[in-house]
MIDOSE-1310 file (N, C-alpha, C; in nm, 2 decimals, decimal comma, always signed):
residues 223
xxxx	-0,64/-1,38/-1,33/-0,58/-1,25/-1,31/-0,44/-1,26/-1,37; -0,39/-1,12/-1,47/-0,27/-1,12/-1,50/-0,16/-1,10/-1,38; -0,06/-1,14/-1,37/+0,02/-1,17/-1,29/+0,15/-1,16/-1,33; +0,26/-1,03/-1,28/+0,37/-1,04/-1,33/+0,46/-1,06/-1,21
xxxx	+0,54/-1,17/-1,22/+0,65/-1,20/-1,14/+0,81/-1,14/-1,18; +0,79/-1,09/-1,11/+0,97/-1,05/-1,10/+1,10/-1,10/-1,00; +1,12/-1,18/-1,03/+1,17/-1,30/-1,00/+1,36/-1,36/-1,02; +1,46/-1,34/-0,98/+1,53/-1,33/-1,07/+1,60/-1,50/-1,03
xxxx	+1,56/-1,58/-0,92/+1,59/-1,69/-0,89/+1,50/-1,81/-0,96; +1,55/-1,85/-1,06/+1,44/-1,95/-1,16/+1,37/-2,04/-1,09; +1,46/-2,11/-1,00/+1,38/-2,23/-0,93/+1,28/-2,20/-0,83; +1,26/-2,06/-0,81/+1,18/-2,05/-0,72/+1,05/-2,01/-0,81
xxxx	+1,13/-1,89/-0,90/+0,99/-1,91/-1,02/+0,96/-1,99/-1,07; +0,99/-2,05/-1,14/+0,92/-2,20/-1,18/+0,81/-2,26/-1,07; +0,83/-2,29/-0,99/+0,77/-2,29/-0,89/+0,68/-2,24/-0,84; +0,70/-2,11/-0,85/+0,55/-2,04/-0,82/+0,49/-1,94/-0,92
xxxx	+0,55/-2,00/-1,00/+0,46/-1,99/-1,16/+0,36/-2,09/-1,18; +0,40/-2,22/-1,15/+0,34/-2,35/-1,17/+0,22/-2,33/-1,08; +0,26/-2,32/-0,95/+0,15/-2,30/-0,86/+0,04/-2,18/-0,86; +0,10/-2,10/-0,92/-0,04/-1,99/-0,97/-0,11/-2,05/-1,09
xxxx	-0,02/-2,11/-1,18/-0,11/-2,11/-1,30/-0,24/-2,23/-1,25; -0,18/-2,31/-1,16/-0,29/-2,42/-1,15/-0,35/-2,39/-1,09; -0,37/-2,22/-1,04/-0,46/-2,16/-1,00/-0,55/-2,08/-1,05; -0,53/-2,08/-1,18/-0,60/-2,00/-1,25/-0,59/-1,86/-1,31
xxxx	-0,44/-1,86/-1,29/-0,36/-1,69/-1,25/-0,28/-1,73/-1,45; -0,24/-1,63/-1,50/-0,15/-1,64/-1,62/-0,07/-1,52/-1,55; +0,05/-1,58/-1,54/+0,19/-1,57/-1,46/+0,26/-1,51/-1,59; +0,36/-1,40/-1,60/+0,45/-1,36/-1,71/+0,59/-1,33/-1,58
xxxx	+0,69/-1,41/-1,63/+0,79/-1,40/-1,57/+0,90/-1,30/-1,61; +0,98/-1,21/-1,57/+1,08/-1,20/-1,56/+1,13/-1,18/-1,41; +1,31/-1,14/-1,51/+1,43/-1,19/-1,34/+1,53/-1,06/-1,36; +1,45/-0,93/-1,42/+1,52/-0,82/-1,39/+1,42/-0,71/-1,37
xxxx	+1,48/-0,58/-1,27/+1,41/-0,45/-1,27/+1,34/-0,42/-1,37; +1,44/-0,38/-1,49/+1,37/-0,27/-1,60/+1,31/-0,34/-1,71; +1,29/-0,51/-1,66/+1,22/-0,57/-1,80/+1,06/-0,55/-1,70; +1,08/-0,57/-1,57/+0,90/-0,57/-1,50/+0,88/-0,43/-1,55
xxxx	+0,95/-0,33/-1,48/+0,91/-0,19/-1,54/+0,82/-0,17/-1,67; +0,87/-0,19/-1,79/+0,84/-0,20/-1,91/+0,70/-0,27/-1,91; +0,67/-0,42/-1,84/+0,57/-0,49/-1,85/+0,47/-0,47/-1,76; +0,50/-0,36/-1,65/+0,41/-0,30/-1,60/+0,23/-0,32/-1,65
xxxx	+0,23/-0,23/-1,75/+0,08/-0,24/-1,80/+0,03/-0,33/-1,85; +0,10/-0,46/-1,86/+0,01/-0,58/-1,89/-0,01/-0,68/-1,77; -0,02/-0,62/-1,63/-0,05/-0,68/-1,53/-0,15/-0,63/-1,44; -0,22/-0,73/-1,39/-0,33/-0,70/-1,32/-0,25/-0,69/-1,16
xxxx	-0,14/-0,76/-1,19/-0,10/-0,77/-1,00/+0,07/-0,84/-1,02; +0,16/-0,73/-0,92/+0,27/-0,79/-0,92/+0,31/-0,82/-0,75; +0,43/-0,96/-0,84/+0,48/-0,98/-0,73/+0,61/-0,97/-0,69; +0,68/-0,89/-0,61/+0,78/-0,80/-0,67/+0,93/-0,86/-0,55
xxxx	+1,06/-0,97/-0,60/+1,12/-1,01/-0,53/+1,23/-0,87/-0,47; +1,33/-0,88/-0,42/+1,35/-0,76/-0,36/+1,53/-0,77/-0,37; +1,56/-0,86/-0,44/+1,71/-0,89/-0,48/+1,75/-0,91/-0,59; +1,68/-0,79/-0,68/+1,72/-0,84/-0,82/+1,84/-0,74/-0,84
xxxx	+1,90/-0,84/-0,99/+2,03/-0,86/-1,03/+2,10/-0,66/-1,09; +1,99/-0,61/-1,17/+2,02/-0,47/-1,19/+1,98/-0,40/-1,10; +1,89/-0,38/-1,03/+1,84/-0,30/-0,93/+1,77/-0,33/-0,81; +1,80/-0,25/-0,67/+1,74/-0,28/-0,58/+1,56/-0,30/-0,60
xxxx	+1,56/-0,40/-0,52/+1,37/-0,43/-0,53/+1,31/-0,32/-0,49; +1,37/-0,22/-0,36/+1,31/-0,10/-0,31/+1,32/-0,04/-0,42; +1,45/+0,01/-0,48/+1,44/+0,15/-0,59/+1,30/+0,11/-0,72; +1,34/-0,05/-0,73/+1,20/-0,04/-0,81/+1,06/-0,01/-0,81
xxxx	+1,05/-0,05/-0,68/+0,96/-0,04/-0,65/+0,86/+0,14/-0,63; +1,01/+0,20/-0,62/+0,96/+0,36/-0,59/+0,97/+0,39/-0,70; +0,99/+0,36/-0,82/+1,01/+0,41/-0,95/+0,90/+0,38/-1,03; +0,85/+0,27/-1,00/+0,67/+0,15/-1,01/+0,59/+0,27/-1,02
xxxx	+0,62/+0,30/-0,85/+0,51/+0,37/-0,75/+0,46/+0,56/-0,84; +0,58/+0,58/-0,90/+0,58/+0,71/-0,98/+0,48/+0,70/-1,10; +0,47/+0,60/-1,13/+0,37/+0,58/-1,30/+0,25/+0,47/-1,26; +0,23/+0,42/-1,18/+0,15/+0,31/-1,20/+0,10/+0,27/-1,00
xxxx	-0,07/+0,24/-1,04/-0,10/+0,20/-0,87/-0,12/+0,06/-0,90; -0,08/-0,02/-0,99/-0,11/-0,19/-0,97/-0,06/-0,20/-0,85; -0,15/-0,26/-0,81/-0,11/-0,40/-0,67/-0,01/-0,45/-0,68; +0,10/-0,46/-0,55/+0,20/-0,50/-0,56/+0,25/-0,56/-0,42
xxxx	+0,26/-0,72/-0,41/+0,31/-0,75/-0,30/+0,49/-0,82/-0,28; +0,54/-0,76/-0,20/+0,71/-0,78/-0,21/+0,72/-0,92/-0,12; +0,82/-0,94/-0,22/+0,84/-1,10/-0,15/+0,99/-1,14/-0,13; +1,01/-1,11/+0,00/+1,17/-1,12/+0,00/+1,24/-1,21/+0,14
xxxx	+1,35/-1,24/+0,11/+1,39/-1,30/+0,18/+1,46/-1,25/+0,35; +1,46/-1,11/+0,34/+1,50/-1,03/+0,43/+1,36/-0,96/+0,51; +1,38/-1,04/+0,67/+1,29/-0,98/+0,74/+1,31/-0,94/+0,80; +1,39/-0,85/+0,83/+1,41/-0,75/+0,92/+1,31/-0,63/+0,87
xxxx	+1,24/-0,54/+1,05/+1,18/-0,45/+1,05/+1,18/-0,35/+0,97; +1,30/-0,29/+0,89/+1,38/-0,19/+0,88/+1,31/-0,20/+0,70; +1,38/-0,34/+0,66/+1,33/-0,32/+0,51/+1,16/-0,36/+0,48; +1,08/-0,42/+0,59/+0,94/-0,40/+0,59/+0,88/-0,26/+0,58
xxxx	+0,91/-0,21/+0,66/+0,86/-0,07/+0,68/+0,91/+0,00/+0,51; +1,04/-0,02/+0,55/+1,10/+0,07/+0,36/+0,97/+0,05/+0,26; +0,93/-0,09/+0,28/+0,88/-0,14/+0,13/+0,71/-0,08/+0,17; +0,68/-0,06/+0,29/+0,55/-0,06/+0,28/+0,54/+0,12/+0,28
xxxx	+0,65/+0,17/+0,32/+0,61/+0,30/+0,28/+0,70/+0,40/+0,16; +0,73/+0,29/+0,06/+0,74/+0,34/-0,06/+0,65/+0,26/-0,16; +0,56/+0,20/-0,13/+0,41/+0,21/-0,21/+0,38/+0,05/-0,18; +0,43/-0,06/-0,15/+0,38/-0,17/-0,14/+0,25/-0,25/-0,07
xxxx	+0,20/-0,26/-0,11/+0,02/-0,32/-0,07/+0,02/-0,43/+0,06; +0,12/-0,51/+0,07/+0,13/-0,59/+0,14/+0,31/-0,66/+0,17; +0,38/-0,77/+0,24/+0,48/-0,82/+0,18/+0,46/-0,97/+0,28; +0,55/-1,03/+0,21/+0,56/-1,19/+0,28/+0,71/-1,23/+0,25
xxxx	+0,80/-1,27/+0,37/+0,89/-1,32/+0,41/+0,93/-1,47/+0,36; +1,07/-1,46/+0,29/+1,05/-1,62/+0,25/+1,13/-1,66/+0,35; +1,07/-1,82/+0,33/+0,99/-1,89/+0,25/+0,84/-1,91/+0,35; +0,75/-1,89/+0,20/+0,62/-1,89/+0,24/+0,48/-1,98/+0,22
xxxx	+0,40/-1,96/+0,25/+0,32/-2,10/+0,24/+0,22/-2,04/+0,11; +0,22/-2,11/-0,02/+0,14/-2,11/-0,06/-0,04/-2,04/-0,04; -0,06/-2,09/+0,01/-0,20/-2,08/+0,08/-0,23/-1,93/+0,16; -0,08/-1,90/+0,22/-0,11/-1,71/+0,26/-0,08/-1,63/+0,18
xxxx	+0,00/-1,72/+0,06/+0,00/-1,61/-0,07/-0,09/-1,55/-0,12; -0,16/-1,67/-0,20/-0,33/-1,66/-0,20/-0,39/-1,56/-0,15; -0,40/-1,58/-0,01/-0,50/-1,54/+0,11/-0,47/-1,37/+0,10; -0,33/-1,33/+0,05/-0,30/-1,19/+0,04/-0,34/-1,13/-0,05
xxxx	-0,28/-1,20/-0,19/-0,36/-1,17/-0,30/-0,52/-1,10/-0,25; -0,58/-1,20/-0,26/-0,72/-1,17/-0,27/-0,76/-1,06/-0,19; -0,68/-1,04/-0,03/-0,72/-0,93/+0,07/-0,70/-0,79/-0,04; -0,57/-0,79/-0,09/-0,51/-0,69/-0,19/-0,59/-0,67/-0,26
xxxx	-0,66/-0,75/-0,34/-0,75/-0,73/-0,49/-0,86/-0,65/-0,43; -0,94/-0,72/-0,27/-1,07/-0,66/-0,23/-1,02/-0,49/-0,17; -0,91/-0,45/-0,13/-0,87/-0,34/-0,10/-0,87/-0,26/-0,20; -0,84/-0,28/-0,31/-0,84/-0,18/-0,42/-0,97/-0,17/-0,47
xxxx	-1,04/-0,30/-0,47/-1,18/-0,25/-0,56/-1,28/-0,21/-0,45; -1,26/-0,19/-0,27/-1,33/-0,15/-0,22/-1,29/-0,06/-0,10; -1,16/+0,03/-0,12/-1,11/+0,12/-0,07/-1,23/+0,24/-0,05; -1,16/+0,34/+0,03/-1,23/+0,46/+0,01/-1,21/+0,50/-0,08
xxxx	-1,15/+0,48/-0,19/-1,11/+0,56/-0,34/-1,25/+0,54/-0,40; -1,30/+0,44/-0,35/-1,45/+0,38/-0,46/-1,57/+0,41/-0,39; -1,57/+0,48/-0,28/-1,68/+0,56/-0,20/-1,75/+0,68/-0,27; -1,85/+0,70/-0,31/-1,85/+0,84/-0,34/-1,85/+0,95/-0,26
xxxx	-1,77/+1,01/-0,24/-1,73/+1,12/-0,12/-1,84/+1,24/-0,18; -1,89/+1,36/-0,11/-1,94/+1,44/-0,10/-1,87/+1,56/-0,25; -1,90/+1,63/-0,34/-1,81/+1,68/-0,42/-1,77/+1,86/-0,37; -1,67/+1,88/-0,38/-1,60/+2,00/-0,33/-1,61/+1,96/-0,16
xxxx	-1,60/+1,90/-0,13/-1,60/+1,86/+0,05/-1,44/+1,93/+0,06; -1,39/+1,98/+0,15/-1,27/+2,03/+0,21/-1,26/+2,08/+0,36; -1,15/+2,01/+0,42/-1,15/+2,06/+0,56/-1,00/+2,11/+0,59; -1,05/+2,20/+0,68/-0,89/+2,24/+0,74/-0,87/+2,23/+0,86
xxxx	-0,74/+2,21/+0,89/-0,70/+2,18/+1,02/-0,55/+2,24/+1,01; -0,60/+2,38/+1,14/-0,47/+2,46/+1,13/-0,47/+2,51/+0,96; -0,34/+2,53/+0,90/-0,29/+2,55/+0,80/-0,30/+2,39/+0,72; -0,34/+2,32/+0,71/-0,40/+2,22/+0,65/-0,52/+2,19/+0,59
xxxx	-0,54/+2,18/+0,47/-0,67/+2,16/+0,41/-0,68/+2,03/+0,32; -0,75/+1,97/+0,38/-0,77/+1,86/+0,31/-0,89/+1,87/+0,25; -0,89/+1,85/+0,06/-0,97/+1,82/-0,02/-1,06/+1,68/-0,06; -1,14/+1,65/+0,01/-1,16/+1,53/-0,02/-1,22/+1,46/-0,18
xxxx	-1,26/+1,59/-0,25/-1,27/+1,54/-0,41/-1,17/+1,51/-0,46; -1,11/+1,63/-0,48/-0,98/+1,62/-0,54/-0,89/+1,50/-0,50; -0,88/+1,48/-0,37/-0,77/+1,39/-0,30/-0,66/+1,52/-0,33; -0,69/+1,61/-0,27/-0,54/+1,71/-0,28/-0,52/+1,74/-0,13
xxxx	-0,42/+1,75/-0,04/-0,35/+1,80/+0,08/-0,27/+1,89/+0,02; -0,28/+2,06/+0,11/-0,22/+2,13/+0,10/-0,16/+2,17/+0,25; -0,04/+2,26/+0,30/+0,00/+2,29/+0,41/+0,03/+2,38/+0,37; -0,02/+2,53/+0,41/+0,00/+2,63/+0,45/+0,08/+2,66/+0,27
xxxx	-0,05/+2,67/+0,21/-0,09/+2,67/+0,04/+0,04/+2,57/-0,04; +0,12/+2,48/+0,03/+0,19/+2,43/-0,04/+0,14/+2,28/-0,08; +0,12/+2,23/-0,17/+0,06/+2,11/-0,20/+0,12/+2,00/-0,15; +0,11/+1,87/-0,07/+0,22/+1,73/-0,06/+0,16/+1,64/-0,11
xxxx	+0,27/+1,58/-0,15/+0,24/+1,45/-0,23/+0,20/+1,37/-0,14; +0,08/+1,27/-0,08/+0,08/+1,13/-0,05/+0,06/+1,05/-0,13; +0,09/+0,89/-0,14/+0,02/+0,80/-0,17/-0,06/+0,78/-0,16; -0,15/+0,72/-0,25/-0,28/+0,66/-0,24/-0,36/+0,62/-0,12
xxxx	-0,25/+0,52/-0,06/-0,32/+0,48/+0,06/-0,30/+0,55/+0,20; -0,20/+0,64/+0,19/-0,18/+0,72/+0,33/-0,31/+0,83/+0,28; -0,32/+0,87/+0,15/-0,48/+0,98/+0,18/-0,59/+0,90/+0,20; -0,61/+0,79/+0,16/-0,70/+0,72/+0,20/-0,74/+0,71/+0,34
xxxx	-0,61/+0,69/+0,43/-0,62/+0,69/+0,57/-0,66/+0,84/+0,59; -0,58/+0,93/+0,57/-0,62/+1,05/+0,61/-0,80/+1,08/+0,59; -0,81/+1,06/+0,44/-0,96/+1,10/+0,45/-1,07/+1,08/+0,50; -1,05/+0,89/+0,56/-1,15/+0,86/+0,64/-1,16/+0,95/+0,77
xxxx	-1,09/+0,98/+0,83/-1,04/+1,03/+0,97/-1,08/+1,20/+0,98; -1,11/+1,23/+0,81/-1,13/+1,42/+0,78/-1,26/+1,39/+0,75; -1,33/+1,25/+0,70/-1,49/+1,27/+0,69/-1,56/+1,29/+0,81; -1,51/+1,23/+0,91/-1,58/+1,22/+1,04/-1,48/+1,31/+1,14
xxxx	-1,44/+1,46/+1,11/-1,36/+1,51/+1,21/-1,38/+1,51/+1,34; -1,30/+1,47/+1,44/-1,31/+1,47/+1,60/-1,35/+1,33/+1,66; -1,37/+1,21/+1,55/-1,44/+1,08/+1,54/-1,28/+1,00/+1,59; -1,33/+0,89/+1,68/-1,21/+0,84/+1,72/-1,22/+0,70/+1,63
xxxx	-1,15/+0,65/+1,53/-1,12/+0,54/+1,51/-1,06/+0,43/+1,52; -1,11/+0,31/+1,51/-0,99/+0,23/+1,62/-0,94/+0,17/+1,47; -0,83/+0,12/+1,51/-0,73/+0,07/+1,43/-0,81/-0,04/+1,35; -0,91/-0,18/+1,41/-0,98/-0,23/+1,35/-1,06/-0,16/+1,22
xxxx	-1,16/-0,02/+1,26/-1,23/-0,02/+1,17/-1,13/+0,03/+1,03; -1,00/+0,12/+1,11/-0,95/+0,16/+0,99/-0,86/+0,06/+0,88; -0,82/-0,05/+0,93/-0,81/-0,12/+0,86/-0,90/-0,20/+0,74; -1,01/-0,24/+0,82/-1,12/-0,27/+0,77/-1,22/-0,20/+0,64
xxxx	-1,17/-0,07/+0,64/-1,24/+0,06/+0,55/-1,12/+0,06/+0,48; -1,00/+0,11/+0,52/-0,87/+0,12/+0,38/-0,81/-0,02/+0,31; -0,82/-0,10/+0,44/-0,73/-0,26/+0,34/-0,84/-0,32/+0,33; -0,92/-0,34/+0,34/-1,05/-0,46/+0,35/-1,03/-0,55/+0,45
xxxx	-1,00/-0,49/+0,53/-0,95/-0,63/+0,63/-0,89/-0,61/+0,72; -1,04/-0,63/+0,83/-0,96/-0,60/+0,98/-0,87/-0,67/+1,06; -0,87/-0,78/+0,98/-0,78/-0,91/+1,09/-0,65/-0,85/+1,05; -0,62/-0,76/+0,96/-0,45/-0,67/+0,94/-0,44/-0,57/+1,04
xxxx	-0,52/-0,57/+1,16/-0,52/-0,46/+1,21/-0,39/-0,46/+1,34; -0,35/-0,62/+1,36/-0,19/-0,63/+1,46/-0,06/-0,59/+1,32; -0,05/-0,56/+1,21/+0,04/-0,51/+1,13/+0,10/-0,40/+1,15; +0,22/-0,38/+1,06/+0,26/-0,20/+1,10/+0,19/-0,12/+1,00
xxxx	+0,13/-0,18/+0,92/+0,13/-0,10/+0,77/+0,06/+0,02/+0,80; -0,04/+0,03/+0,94/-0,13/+0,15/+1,00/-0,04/+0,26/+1,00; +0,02/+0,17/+1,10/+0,16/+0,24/+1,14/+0,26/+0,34/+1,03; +0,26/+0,29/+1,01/+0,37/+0,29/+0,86/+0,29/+0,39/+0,77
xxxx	+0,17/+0,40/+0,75/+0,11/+0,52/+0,68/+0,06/+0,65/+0,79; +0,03/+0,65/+0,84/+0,02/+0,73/+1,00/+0,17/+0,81/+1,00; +0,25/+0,76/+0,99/+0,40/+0,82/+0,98/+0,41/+0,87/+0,88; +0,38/+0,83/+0,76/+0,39/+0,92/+0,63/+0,30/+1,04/+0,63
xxxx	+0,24/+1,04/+0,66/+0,10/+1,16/+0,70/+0,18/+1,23/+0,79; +0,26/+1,20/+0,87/+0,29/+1,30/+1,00/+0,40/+1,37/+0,92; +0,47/+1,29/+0,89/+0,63/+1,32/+0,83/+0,62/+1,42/+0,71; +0,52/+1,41/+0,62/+0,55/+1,48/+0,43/+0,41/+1,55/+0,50
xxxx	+0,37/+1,58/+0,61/+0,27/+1,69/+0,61/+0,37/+1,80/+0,69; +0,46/+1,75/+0,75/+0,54/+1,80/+0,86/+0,43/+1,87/+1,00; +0,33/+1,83/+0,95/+0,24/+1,83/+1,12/+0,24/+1,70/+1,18; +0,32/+1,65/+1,31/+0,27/+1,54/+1,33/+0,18/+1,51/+1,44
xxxx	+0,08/+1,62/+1,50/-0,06/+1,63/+1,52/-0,15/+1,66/+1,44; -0,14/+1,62/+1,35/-0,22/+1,60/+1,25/-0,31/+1,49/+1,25; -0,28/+1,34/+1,24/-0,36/+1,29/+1,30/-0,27/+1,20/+1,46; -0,37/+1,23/+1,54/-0,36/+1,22/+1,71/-0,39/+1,09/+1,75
xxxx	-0,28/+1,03/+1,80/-0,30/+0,84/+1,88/-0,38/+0,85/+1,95; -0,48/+0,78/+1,98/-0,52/+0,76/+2,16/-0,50/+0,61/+2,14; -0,39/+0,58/+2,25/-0,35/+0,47/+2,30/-0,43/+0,39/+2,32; -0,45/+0,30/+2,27/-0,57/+0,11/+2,34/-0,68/+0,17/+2,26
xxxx	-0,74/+0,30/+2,19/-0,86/+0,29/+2,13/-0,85/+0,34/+1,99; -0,76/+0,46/+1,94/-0,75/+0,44/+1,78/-0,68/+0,58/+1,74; -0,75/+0,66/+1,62/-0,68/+0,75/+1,58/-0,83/+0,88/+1,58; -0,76/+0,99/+1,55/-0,88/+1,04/+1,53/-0,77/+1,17/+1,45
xxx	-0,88/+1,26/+1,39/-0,78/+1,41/+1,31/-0,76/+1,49/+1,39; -0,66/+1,58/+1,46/-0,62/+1,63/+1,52/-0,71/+1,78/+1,52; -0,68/+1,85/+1,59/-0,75/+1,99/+1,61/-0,65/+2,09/+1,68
């Protein structure tokens, strides 16, 4: 797998350049924003540090997120709640706190790679399928969300959430399966990232009964 590191601390790249490549990965390094930007399209998967030298890792990352859905996991040295959440709901696939072990790197990677090649995006959905709720119509071909005829932008993965939950309206999902069906991977299901897309769906729909908690058992689409 191509592999672009953005990176702007050498010893640490080196490092885990080395350790990918003896993995089988061909790693392309850079240690600024607008050089990864540019190299964007010759990567199968980035790994995106969050303290680089021209620009914040967040702004890059939402500028990424405008042209391009490669996989992207942030890797930063700042764990506080506040900039997790930022990174996961301005487009990030996953993120890991340094310093980290080798071996969960990996283990992310791969969850990430089976997420994209076996998301709901790669289901064949029903064609012209559309539902409404209230002033809400959700398109499931298109992937278009409209509110009361005005179109919103989601992310990839917050309509992904949305749509499983509009195929089966009134269907209670528990946090397990929806993990399991959008990330590939239920054992993510104590994460915020549910979370964290659930809020973007409430927030840029400006319905936030739109989709409805039930406490200890899951989510379901609102009515």
């Amino acid at each position: 797998m191509r592999v672009l590191l953005i990176e702007d601390d050498e010893r640490f790249a080196d490092a885990l350049t080395l350790a990918l490549f003896e993995r089988g990965h061909l790693v392309e390094r850079v240690g600024r924003a607008d050089e990864g930007l540019r190299r964007k399209d010759r990567a199968d998967f980035v790994l995106l540090d969050l303290g680089l030298p021209d620009m914040d890792g967040l702004d890059m990352l939402r500028r990424l997120r405008r042209v391009s859905s490669v996989p992207v996991i942030v890797l930063t040295a700042r764990g506080d709640e506040r900039t997790v959440l930022q990174g996961l709901s301005k487009g990030a696939d996953d993120y890991l706190t340094k310093p980290f072990r080798m071996k969960e790197l990996l283990a992310r990677m791969e969850a990430v790679r089976r997420r994209v090649g076996h998301g709901p995006s790669a289901v064949h959905e029903p064609q012209r399928q559309a539902l409404e709720v209230g002033d809400v119509l959700i398109d499931l071909s298109s992937r278009t969300v409209t509110v009361a005829g005005r179109c919103i932008t989601l992310t990839a993965r917050e309509f992904d959430v949305l749509g499983l939950l509009a195929r089966t309206p009134g269907v209670v999902r528990s946090r397990e399966e929806i993990m399991d069906a959008v990330w590939g991977d239920a054992f993510l299901a104590a994460s915020r990232s549910l979370d964290v897309h659930v809020w973007g769906v409430r927030t840029k729909t400006g319905r936030p009964d739109l989709i409805r908690t039930l406490r200890g058992v899951g989510y379901r689409l609102g009515s």
